[in-house]
C-alpha positions as CSV (number, residue, x, y, z in Angstrom):
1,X,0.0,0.0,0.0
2,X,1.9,3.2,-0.8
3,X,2.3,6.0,1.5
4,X,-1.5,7.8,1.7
5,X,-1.8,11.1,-0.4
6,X,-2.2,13.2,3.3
7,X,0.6,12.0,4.7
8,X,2.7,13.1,1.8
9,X,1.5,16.3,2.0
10,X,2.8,16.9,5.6
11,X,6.0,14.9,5.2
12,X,9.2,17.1,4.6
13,X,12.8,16.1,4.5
14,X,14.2,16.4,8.1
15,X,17.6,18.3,7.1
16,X,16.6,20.5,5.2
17,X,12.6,20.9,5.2
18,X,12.3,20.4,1.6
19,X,8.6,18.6,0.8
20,X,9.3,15.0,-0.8
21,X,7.3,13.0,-3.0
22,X,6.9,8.9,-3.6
23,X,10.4,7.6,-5.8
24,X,9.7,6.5,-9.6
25,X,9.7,2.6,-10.2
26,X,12.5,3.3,-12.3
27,X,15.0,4.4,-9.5
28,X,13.5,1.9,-7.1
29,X,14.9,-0.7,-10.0
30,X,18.1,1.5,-10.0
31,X,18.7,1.5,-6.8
32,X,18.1,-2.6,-5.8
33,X,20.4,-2.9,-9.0
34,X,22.4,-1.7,-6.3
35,X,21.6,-3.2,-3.5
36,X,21.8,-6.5,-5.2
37,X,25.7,-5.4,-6.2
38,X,26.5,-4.7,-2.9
39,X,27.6,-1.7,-2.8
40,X,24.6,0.7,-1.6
41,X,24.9,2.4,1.9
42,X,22.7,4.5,4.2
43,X,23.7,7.9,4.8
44,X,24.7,6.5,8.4
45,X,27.6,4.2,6.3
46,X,25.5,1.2,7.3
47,X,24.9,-1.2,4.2
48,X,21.3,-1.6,2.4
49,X,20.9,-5.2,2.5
50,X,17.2,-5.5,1.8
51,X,15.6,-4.4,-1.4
52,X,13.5,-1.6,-1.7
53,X,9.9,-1.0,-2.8
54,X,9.0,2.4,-2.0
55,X,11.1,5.8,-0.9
56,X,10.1,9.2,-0.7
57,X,12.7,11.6,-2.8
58,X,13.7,15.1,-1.4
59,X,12.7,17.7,-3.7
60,X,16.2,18.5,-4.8
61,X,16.2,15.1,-6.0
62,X,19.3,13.9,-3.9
63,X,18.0,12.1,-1.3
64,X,15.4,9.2,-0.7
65,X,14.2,8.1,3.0
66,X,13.2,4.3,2.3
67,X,9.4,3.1,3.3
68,X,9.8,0.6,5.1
69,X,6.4,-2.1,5.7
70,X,4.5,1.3,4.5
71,X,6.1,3.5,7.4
72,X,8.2,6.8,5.8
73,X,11.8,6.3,8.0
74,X,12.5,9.5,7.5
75,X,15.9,9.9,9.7
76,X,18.9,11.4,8.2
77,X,21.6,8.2,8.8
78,X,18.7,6.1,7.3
79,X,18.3,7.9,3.8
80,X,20.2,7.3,1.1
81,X,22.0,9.5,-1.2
82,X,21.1,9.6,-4.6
């Protein structure tokens, strides 16, 4: 189930306040291309081990917060530079 329309509304970026909106299929593939390689990592340095199926993208486009089990995790050593 993908993140509610409402929530999305309210949700902003906790670094720099920027609004964010649900990732593209295309870099969810791009990214698990990725993940599958080995060699994603969290903003925290931890490794991304799981693949993903939804994220929320910072406006400025370089940053996605994974959903994880439909819950935005929308801490900075969690997200993932893009």
């Amino acid at each position: 189930m993908p993140v509610p329309e409402d929530l999305l509304e309210i949700l902003v970026c906790p670094e720099t306040r920027q609004p964010v909106t649900l990732a593209p299929p295309e870099l969810i593939e791009q990214l698990n291309e990725r993940i599958r390689a080995g060699t994603l990592r969290r903003r925290g340095g931890d490794s991304v081990d799981e693949p993903l199926v939804e994220g929320l993208v910072r406006e400025d486009g370089k940053i996605l917060y994974p959903v994880d089990d439909d819950i935005p995790v929308m801490l900075i050593e969690e997200s993932i530079e893009l």
